[in-house]
N, C-alpha and C positions, 0 to 999 in steps of 0.2 A: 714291217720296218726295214731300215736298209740299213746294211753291214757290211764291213770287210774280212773278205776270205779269200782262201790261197784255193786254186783252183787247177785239180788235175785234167788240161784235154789233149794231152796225148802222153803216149809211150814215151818213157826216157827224154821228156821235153821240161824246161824250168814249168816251174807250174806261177800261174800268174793269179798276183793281188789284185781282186778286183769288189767293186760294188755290185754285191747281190740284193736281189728281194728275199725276206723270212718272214713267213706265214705267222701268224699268232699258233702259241700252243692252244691244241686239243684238247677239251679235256682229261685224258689221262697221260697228257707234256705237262715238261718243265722246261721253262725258257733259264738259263743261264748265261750271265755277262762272264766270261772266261778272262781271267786274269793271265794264264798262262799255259800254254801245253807242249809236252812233249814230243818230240819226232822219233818217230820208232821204226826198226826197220822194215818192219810188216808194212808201215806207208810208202814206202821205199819200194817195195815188193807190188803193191797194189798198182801204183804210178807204172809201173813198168809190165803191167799186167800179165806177171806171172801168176799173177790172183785173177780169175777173173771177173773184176766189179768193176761196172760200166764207164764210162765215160761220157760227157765230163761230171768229174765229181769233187768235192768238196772232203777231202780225208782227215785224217786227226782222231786218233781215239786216250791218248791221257790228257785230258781235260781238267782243271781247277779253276773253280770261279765262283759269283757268288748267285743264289737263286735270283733271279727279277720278279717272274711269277710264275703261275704254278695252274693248271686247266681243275674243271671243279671237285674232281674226282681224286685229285693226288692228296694222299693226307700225312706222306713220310716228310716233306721239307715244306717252307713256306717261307715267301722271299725274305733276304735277308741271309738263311742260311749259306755259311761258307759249304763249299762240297769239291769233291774229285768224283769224276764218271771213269765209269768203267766198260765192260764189254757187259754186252745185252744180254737175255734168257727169256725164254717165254713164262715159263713159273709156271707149268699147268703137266709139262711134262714126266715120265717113270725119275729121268735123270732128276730136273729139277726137285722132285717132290724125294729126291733121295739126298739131298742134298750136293750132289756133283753139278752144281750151275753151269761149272765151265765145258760141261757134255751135253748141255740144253740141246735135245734132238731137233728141233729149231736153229740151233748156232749159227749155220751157214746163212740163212736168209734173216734174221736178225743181225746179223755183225755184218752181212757181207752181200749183200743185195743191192745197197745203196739209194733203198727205199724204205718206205713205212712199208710194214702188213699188208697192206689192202694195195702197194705199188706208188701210192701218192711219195710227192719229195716238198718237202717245208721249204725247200730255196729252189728261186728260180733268178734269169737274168733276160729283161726286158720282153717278160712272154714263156720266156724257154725255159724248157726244165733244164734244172741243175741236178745230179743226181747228190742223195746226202745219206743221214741215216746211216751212216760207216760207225760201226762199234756203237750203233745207238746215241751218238752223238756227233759224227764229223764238226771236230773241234780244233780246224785251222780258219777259226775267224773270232771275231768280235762278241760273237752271241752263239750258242747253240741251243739246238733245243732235244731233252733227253727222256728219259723214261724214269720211273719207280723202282724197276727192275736195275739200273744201272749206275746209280747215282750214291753217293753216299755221304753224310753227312760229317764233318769232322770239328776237329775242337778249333775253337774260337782263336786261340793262342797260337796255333801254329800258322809257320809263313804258307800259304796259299800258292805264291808262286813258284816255291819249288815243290810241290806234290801231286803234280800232275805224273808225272812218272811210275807212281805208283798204281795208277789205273792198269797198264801194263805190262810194262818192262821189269819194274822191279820188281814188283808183285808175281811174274812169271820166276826170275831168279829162285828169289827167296824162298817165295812159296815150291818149285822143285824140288827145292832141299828138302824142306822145312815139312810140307806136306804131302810130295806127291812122293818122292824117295825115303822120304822119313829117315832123316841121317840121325844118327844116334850117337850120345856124348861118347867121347874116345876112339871113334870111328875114323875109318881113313875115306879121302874125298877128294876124287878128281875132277877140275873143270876144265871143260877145252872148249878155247875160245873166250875169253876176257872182257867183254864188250860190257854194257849196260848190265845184261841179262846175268853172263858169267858171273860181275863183280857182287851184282846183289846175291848169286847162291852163294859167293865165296861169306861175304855178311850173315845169311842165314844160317849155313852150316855152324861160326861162330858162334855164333846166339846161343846154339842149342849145346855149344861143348866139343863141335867135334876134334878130333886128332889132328892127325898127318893130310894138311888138306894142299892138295896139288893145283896150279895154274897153269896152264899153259896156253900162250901165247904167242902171236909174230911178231908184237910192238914189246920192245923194254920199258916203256914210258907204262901201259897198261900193267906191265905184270910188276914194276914197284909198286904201282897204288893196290892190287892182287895181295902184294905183303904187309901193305899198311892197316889191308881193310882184315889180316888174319890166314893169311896165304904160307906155309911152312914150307913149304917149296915150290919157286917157279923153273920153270921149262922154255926155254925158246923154241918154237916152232920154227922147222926149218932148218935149225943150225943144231939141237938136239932129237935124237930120238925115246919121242916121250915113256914108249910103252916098255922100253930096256931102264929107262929112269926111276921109272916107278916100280916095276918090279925089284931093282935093285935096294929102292930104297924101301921097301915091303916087305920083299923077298916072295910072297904069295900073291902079291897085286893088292888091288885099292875093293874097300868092301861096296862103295856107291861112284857112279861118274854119273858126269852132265855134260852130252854136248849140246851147245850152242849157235854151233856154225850151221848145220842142214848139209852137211859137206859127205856125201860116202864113204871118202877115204879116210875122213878124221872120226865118224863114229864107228867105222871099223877100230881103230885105235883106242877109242874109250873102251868096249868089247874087250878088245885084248887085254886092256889093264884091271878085268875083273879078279878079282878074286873067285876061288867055289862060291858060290853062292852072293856073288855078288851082283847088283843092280843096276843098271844103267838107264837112263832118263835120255828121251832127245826132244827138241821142242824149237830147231831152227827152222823158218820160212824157208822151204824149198818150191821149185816149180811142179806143178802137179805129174805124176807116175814117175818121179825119182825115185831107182830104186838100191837098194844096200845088200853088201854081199858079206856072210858071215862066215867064221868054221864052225860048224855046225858041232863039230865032235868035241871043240872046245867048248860051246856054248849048252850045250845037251849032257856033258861029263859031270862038271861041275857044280851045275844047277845053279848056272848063271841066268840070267832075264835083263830084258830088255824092254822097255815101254815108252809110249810117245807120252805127252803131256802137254793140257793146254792154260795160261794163264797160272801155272803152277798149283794146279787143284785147289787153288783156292774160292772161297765164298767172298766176296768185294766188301761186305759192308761188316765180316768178324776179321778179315785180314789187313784189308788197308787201316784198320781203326788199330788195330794192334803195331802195325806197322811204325804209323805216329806216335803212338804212344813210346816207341823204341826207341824211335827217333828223337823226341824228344827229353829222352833220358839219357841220350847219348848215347844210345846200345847200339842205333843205328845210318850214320854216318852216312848216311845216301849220296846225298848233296857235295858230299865233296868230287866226286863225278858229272856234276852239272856246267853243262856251258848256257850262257844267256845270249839269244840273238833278240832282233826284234820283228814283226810280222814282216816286213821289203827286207829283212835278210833271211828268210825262209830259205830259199835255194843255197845260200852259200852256209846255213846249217847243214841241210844234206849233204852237199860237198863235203864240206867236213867229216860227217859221220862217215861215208863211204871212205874219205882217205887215212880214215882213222884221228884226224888231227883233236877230232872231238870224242869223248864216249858218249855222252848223253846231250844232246841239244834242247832246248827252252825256249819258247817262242813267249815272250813277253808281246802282252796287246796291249798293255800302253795305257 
């Protein structure tokens, strides 16, 4: 069939809508008409191949849309179902079969090959391969086609077109807090960096009870909505120093941080604002062998820790369902962070997300 999609063939170049060829699903695809997806910085990242997955490619991994069909072998959804896709796993791995999907020993060539398994790509353009297969779905067009492994089925009731996001940005958020740092009611909780990712752990930390939760940010626009979403104190980056703020307002430091950014100098700063024993999470898109410098005598005294996190330890099909559920109790206010473009305004969504003018951008297909 033939579709439109947004198309990465070069570095740091607008990425072009164009008409593709897509293969019928495989027996063990699902074809999905995508109502709407997310732009995430990880595509941003990819486009600019600090990631390295090939070129040209077809990017997009929060997807929301609704099944078309289904190859003979799938027997989780069947057209008709609403769904949000998520990032891939193989299911067969130590990780998978432990439940840590989002460590699938697989991950890299699943999420980030820009191929099926076997190297085949479900889109091509008059002959040519298209590379696809990004997050198990490369979901910047009209149709994708995805896996069993990635897909998740959701209630009938909820809007579609805003829950793509949850595949992974906010699902990354949340679930940092929520599952990978494990913040605990009356806990104190630092974010740095405010973006998509930030606002959803600032949301999840909430949910669960926690305390004295810290935001900090470069944008004032970002760090109001920080307090709306349950923010007890923001920081301006830049014009405050965060890690004399938070100690002051602690006195011992913050017991969990999260940074956001992939920045050295700013997850130095989470680090210093631990407490003994306190935790820190990082889980920003850097270019590959960045590396981070720590004091050691503070980080080893105290029996402070540090660990990376991917997709927020989360499972896609117990998280994103819980998620909506949230959401639609009003516990979880996502949405109010969404901006809406439509597929020919794809580029001037990135623009946005990189000037900051947007937090989360939505690609309506119309």
């Amino acid at each position: 069939m033939q579709i439109r999609a947004a198309v990465a063939r070069a570095p740091h170049a607008p990425l072009s809508v164009e008409t593709l060829e897509l293969a019928a699903p495989r027996e063990d695809e699902i074809l999905v008409r995508v109502v709407a997806t997310g732009v995430c910085h990880t595509d941003i990242v990819v486009r600019d191949q600090m990631l390295p997955v090939p070129l040209p490619v077809v990017l997009g991994h929060e997807g929301a849309g609704i099944v078309e069909s289904v190859g003979a072998r799938v027997i989780k959804v069947a057209p008709g179902d609403p769904v949000v896709m998520s990032y891939n796993s193989c299911g067969q791995c130590s990780n998978c079969h432990a439940g840590a999907t989002s460590y699938c020993l697989d991950f890299p060539a699943r999420n980030f090959a820009g191929a099926r398994p076997d190297g085949s790509s479900a889109l091509s353009f008059s002959g040519a391969v298209i590379h696809g297969n990004f997050f198990g779905q490369s979901s910047f067009a009209t149709f994708a086609i995805c896996h069993e492994r990635n897909v998740v089925k959701v209630r009938r009731d909820a809007p579609l077109e805003k829950l793509g996001p949850l595949g992974c940005g906010v699902q990354t958020g949340a679930g940092a807090a929520i599952n990978g740092l494990r913040v605990t009611p009356g806990s104190s909780f630092a974010v740095f960096g405010c973006g998509a990712v930030g606002l959803s752990a600032i949301l999840g930390a909430r949910l669960i009870g926690a305390g004295a939760i810290f935001a900090i940010d470069l944008h004032e626009s970002r760090l109001a909505l920080a307090r709306e979403f349950g923010a007890t104190h923001t920081i301006r980056a830049g014009t405050e120093d965060a890690v004399k703020a938070i100690l002051d307002a602690t006195r011992f430091g913050c017991n969990f941080a999260l940074d956001t950014t992939g920045l050295p100098a700013v997850i130095r700063q989470a680090v210093d604002s631990l407490a003994p024993r306190g935790a820190c999470a990082v889980l920003g898109a850097s270019p590959l062998g960045t590396e981070i410098s720590l004091d050691l005598v503070h980080l080893m005294s105290g029996g402070r820790s540090i660990r990376g996190t991917v997709e927020g330890d989360s499972s896609p099909d117990v998280f994103i369902t819980k998620l909506v559920d949230f959401y639609l109790d009003g516990r979880f206010p996502f949405d109010r962070m969404l901006s809406f473009y439509t597929l020919d305004q794809i580029n001037q969504a990135i623009a946005d997300s990189e000037a900051g003018a947007t937090i989360k951008p939505v690609i309506r297909m119309g």
